[in-house]
SERO-4910 file (N, C-alpha, C, O; in steps of 0.05 Angstrom, whole numbers):
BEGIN
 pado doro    nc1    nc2    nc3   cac1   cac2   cac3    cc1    cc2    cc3    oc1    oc2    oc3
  Unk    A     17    -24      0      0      0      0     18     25      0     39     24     12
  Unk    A      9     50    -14     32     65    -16     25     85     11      2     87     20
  Unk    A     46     99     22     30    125     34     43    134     35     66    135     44
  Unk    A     22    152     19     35    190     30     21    210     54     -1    212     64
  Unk    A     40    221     57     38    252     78     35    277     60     50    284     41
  Unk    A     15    289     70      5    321     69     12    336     84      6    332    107
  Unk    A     22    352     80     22    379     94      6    402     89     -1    406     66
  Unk    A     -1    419    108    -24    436     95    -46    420     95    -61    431     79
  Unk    A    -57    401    103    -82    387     94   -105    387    106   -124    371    101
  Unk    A   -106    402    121   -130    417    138   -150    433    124   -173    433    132
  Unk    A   -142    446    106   -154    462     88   -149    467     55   -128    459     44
  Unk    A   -165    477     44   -150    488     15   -159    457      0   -177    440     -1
  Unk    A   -121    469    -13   -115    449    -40   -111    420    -21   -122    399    -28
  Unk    A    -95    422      3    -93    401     15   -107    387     21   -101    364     16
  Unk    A   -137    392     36   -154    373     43   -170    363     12   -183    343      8
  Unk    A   -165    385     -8   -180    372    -33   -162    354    -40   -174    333    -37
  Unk    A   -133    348    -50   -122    330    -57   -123    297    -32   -121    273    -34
  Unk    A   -127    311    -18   -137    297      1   -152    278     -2   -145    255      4
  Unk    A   -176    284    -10   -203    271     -7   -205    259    -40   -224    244    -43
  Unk    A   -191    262    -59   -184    250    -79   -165    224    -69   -173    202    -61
  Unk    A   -146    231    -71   -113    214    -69   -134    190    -50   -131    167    -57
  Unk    A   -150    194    -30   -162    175    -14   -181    148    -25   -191    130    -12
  Unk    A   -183    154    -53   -197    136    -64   -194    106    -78   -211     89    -86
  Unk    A   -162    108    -77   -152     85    -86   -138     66    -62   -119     50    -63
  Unk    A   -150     72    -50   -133     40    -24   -108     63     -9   -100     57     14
  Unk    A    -96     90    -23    -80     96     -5    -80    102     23    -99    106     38
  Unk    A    -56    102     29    -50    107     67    -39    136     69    -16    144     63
  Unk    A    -61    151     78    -59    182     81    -44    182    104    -44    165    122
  Unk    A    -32    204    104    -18    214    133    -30    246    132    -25    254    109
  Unk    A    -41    263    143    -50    290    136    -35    306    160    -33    297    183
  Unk    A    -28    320    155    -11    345    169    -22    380    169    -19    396    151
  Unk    A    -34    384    194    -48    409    204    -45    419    224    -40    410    246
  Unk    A    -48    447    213    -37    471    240    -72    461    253    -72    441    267
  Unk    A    -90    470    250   -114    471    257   -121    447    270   -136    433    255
  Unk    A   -115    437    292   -125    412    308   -158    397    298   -161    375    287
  Unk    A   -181    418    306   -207    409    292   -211    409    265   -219    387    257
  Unk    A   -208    425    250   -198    426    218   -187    396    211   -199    378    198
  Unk    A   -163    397    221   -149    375    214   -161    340    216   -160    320    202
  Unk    A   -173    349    243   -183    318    254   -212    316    233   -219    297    219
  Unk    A   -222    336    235   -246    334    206   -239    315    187   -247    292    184
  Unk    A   -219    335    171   -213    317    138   -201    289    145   -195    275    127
  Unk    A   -198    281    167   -183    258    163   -204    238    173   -202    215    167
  Unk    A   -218    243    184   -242    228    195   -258    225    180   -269    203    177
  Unk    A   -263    247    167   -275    237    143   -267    219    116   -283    209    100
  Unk    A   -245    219    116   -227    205     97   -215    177     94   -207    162     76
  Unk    A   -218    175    125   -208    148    137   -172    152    137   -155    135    135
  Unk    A   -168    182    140   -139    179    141   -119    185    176   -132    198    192
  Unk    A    -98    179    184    -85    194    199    -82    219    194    -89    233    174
  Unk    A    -69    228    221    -64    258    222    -49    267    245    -51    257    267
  Unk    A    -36    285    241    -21    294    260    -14    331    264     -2    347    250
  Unk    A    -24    333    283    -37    382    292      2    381    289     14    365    304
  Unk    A     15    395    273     40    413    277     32    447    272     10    455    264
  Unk    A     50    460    278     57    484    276     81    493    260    101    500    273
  Unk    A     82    494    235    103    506    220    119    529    234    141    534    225
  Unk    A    111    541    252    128    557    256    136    554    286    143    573    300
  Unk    A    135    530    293    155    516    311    169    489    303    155    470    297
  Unk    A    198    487    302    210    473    287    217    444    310    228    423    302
  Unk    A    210    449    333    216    430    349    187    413    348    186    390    354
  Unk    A    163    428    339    136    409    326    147    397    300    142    373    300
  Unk    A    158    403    281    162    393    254    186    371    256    190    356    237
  Unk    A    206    370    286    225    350    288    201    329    293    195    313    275
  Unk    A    187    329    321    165    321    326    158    298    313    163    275    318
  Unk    A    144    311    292    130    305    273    148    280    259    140    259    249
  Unk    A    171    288    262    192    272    235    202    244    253    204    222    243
  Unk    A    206    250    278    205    223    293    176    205    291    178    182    284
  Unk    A    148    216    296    132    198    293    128    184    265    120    161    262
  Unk    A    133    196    251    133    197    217    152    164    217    142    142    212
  Unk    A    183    171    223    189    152    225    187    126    244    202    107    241
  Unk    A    170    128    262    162    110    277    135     89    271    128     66    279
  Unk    A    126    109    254     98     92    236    101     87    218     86     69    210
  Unk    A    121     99    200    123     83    169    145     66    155    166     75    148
  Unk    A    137     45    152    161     24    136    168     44    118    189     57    120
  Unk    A    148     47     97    158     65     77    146     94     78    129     96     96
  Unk    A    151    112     66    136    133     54    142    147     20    160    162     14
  Unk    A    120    135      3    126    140    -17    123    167    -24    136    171    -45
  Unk    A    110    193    -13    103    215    -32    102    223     -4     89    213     15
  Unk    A    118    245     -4    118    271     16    105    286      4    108    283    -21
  Unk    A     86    308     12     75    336     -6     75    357      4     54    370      6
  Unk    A    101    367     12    104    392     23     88    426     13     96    445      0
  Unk    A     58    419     33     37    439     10     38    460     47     26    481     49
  Unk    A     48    454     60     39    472     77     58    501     78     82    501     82
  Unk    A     39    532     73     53    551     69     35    575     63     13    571     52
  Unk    A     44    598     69     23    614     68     45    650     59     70    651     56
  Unk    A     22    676     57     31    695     54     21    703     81      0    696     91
  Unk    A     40    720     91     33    731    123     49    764    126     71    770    118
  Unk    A     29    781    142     34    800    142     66    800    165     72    781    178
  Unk    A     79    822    163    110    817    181    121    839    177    111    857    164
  Unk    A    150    839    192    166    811    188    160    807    214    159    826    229
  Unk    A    152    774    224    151    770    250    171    747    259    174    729    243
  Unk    A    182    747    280    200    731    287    195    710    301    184    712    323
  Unk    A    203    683    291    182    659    312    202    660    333    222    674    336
  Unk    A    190    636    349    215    635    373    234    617    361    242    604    381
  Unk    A    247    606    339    272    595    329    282    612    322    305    611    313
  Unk    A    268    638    324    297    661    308    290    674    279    297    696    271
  Unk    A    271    650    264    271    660    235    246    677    229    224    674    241
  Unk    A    250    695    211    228    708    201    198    687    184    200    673    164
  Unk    A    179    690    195    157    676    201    148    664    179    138    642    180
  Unk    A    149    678    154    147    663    128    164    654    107    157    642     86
  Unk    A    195    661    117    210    649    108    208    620    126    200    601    112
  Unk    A    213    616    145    207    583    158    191    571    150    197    548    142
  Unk    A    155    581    147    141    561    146    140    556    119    135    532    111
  Unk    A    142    575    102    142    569     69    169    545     63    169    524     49
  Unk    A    187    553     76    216    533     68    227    517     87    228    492     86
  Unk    A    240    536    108    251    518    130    239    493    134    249    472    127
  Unk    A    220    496    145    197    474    159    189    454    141    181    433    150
  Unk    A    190    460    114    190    437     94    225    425     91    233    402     94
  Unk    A    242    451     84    265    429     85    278    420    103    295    403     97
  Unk    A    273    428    132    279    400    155    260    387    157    269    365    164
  Unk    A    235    386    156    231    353    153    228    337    131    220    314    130
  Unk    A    237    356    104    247    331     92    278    315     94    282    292     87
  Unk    A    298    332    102    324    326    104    322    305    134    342    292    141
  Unk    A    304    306    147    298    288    176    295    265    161    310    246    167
  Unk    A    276    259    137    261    237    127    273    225    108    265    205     98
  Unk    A    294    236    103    308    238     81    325    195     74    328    186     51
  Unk    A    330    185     94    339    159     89    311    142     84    309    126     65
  Unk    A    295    147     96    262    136     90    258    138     69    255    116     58
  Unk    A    256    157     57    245    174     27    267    161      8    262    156    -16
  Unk    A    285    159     17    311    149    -13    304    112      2    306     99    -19
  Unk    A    300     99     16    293     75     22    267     64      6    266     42     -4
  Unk    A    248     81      5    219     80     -6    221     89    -51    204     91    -69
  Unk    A    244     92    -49    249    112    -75    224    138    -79    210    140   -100
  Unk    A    223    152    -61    191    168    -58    197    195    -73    220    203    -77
  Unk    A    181    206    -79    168    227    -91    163    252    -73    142    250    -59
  Unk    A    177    273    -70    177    293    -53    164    316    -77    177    324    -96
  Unk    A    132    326    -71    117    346    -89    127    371    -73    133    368    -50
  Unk    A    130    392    -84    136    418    -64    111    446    -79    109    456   -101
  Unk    A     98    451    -57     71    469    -75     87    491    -75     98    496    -53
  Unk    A     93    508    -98     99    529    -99     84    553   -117     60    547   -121
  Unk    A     92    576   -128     72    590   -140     87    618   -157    107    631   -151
  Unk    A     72    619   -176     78    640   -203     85    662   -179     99    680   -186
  Unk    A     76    661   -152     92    684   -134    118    685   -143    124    709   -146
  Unk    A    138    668   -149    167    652   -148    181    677   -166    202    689   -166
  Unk    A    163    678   -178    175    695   -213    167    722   -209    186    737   -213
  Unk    A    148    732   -204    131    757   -196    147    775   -172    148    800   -171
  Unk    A    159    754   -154    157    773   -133    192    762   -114    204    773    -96
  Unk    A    197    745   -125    221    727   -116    250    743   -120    256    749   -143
  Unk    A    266    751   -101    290    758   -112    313    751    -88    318    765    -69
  Unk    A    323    726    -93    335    720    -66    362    738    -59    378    746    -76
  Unk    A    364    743    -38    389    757    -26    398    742      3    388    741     25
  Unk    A    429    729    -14    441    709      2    456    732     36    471    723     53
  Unk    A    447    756     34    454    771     61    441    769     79    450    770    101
  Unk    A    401    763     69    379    770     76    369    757     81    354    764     99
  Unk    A    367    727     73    348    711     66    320    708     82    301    695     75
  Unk    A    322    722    107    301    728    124    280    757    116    259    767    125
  Unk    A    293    762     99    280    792     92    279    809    113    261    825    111
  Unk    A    292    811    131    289    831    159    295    862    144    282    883    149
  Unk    A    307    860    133    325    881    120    299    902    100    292    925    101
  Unk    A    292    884     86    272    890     59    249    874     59    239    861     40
  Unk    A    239    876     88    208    864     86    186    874     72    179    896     80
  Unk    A    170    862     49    146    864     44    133    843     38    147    826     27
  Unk    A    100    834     43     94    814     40     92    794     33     91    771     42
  Unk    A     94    808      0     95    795    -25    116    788    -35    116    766    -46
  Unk    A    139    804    -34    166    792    -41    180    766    -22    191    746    -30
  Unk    A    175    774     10    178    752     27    157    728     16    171    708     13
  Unk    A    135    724     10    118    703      3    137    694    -27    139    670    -32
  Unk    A    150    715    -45    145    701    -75    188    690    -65    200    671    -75
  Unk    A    198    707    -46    223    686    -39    218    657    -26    231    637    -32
  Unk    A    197    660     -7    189    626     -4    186    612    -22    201    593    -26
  Unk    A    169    618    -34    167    598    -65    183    592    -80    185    570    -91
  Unk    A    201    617    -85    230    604    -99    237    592    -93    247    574   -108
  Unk    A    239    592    -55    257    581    -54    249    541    -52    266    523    -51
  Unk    A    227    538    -51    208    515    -58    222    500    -76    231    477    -75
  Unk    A    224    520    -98    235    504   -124    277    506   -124    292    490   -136
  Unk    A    281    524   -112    312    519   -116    308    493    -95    321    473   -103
  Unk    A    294    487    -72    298    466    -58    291    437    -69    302    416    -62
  Unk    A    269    439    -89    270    419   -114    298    412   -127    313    393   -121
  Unk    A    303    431   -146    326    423   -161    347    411   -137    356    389   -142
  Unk    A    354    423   -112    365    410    -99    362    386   -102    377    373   -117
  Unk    A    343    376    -87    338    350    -81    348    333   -110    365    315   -107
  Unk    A    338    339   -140    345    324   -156    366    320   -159    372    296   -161
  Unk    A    392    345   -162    415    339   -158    432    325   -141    456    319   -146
  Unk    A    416    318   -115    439    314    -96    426    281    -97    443    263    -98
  Unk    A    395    272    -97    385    244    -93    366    231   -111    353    211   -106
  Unk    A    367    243   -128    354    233   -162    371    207   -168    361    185   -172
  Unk    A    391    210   -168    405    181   -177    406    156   -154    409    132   -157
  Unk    A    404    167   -138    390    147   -114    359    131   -113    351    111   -100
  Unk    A    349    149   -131    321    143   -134    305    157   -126    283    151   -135
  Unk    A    305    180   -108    286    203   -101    280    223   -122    300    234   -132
  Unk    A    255    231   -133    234    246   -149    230    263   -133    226    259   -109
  Unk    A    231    289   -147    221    320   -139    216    334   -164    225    332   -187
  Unk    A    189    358   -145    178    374   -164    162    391   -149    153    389   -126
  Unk    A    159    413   -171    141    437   -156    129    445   -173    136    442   -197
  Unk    A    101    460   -163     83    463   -185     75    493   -169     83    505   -148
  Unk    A     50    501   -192     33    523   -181      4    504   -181     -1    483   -193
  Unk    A    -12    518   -166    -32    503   -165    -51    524   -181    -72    518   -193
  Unk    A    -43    546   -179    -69    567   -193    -71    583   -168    -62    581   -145
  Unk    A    -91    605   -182    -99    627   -161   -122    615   -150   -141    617   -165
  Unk    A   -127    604   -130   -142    580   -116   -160    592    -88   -151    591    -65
  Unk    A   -183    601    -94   -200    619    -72   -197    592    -43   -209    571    -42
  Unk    A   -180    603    -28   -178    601      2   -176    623     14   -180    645      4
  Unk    A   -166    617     49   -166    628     60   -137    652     56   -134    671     70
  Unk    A   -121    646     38   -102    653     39    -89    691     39   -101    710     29
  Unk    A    -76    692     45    -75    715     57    -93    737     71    -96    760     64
  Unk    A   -102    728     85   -130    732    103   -110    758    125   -119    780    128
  Unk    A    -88    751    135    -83    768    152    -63    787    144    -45    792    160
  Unk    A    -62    798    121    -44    819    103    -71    842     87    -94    842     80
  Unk    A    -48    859     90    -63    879     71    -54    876     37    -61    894     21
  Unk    A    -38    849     27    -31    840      2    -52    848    -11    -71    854      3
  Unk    A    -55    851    -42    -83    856    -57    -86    826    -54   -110    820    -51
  Unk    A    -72    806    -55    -81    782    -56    -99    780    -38   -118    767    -49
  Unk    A   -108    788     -7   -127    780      8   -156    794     -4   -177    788      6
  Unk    A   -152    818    -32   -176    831    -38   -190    801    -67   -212    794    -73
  Unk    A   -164    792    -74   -175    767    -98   -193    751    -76   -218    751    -77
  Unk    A   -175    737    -54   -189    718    -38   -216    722    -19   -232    704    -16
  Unk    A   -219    750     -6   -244    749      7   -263    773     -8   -276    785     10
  Unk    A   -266    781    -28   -285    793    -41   -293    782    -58   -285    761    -66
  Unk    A   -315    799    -68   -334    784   -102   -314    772   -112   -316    748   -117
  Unk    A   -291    787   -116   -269    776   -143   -255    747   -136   -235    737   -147
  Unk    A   -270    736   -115   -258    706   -107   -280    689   -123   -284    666   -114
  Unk    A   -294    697   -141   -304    684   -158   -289    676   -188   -295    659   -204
  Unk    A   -271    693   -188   -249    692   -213   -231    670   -209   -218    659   -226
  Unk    A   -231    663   -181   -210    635   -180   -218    616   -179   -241    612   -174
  Unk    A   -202    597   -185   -198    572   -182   -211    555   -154   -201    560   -133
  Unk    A   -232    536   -154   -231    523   -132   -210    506   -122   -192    496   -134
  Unk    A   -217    504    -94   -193    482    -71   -191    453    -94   -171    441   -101
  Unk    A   -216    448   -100   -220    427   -119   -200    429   -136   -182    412   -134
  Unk    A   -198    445   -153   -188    448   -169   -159    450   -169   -144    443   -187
  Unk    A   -152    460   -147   -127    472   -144   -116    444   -135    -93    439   -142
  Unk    A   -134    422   -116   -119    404    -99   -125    377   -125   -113    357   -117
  Unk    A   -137    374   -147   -140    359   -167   -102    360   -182    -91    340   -193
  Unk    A    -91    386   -178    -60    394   -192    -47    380   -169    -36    358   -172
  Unk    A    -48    393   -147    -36    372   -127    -36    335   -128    -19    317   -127
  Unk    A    -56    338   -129    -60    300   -133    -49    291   -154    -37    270   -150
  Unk    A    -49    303   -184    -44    289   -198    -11    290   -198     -1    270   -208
  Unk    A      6    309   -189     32    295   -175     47    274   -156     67    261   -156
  Unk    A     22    279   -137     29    260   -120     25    237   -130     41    221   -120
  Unk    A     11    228   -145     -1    199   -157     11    193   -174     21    170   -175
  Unk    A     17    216   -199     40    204   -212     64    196   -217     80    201   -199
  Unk    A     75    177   -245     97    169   -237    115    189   -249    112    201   -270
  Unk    A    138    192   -228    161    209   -240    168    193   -270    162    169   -273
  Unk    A    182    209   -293    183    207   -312    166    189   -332    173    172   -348
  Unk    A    145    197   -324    121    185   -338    104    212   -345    105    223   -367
  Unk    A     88    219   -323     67    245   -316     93    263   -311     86    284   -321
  Unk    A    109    265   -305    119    291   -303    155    284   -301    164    261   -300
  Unk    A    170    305   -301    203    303   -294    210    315   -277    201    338   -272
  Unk    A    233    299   -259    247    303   -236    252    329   -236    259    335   -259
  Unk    A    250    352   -216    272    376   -215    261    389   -231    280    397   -245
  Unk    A    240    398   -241    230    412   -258    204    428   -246    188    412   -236
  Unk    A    196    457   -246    162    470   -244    152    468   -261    162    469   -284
  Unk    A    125    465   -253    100    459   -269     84    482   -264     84    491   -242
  Unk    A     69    492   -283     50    517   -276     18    498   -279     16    476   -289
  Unk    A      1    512   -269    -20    497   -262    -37    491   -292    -61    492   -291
  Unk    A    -28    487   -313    -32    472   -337    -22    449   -339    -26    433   -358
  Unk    A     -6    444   -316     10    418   -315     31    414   -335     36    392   -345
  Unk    A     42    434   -338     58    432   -369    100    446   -353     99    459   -333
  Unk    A    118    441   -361    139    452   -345    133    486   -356    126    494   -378
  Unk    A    142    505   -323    127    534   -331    157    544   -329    176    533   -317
  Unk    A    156    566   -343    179    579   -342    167    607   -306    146    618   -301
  Unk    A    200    605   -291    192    614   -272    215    634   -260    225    645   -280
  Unk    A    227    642   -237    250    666   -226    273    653   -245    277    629   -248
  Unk    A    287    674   -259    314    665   -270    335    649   -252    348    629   -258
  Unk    A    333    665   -227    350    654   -214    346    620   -208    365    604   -207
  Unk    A    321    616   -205    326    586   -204    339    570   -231    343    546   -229
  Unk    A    344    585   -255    359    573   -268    386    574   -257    402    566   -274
  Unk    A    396    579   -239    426    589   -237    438    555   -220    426    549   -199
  Unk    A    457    540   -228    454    516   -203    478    534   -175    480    526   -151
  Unk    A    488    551   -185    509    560   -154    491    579   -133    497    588   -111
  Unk    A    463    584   -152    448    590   -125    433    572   -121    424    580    -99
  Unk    A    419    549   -126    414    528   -119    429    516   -102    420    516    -79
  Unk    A    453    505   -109    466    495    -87    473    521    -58    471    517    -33
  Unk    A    480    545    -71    480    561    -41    460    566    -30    464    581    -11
  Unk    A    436    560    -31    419    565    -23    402    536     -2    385    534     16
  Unk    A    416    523    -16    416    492     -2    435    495     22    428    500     45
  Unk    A    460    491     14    476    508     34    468    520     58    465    507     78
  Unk    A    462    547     56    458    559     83    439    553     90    441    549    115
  Unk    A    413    549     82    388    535     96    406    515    112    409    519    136
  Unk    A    413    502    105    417    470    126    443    484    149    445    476    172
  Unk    A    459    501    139    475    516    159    452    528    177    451    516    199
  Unk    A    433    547    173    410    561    185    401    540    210    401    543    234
  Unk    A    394    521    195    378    501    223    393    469    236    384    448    245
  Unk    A    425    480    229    452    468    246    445    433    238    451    413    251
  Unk    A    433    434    211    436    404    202    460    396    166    460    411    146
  Unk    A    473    377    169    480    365    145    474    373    125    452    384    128
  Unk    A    484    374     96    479    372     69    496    366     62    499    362     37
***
């Protein structure tokens, strides 16, 4: 039986890919900030679940011990949990609040899971977004944005950095057998940016949240990564824009010496290996 883990799956694209991916015999693991939220979709789903907090990193080690304590294997990680947040706010690890939960918090617990995931030959999805290209401009001084906080550029450096943490992964464990990828899911009416003055929170909670994309819809792009097979439905180390097609996205993630530096000090940042 295969199983994968969600992140983000409390709401949104997550609980919709969710309640799809659940239809074929798989073994859900669902991952939510929102305790009742969370215990909802999974109850209804027949899946596990486990309440973290992205923006505490000693919940997301947590998390990576039970992870490995319940699963032989894990075929498909889906690192979808991440948001735009008004700031810059500082968690208690030190990091600026949406740089962690958009990246950090996905790439330590995937680098925790990391012998599991190359054991299982698994599929690590990473949700990222046309933010990446729009609004992304990494600065290896900064990378917290303390310096040059604004919402949107801090949200579209998370997402970059989503996908430089993709190509990572392909370069360093593709030939081992580990698959990665990042996609956009679309402009997808949630809750999302609910606590910013972004225009994005005027798309999401006014009339004009009729112009988007449903969770359905958005978590239908999600699923069909997770389900598929690497180099079949899609290629290693590569973004997908929500046509499902490879999207052209920040130049810089063409660059591989910011890829790899950027792999680099993240794992320097949270005093682990690469």
């Amino acid at each position: 039986m295969k199983t994968i883990v969600i992140t983000g799956a409390s709401d949104g694209i997550g609980a919709a890919a969710s309640e799809l991916l659940s239809r074929d015999g798989t073994r859900l693991i669902l991952v939510g900030r929102n305790p009742v939220k969370t215990k909802t979709v999974a109850e209804r789903i027949g899946a596990d679940h486990h309440v973290v907090d992205f923006e505490r990193l000693d919940e997301v080690r947590d998390l990576a011990t039970a992870l490995l304590d319940t699963c032989e294997r894990i075929d498909v990680l889906a690192n979808n949990a991440g948001g735009l947040f008004s700031g810059p706010t500082r968690t208690q690890d030190g990091f600026e609040k949406t740089f962690q939960v958009n990246h950090l918090a996905p790439y330590l617990l995937t680098n925790l899971l990391i012998e599991r995931l190359l054991h299982s030959r698994a599929t690590v999805v990473n949700t990222s977004s046309v933010g990446a290209r729009l609004y992304g401009r990494i600065d290896f001084d900064d990378l917290n944005s303390w310096q040059t906080y604004d919402a949107n550029r801090a949200y579209g450096n998370g997402k970059l950095a989503n996908i430089l943490f993709t190509k990572g992964l392909h370069d360093r464990f593709h030939a081992l057998g580990l698959s990665s990828v990042a996609f956009h899911p679309g402009g997808v009416a949630t809750n999302f940016a609910s606590d910013t003055t972004s225009y994005f929170r005027w798309f999401n909670h006014t009339f004009l949240k009729r112009l988007l994309a449903t969770p359905e819809q958005g978590g239908a792009i999600l699923a069909h990564f997770a389900a598929g097979t690497p180099g079949v439905a899609w290629i290693s180390g590569e973004y997908y824009n929500n046509r499902r097609r490879i999207g052209r996205t920040n130049r810089q993630a063409y660059d591989p010496e910011i890829t790899r530096r950027h792999w680099e000090l993240s794992a320097q940042m949270l005093g682990i290996r690469w």
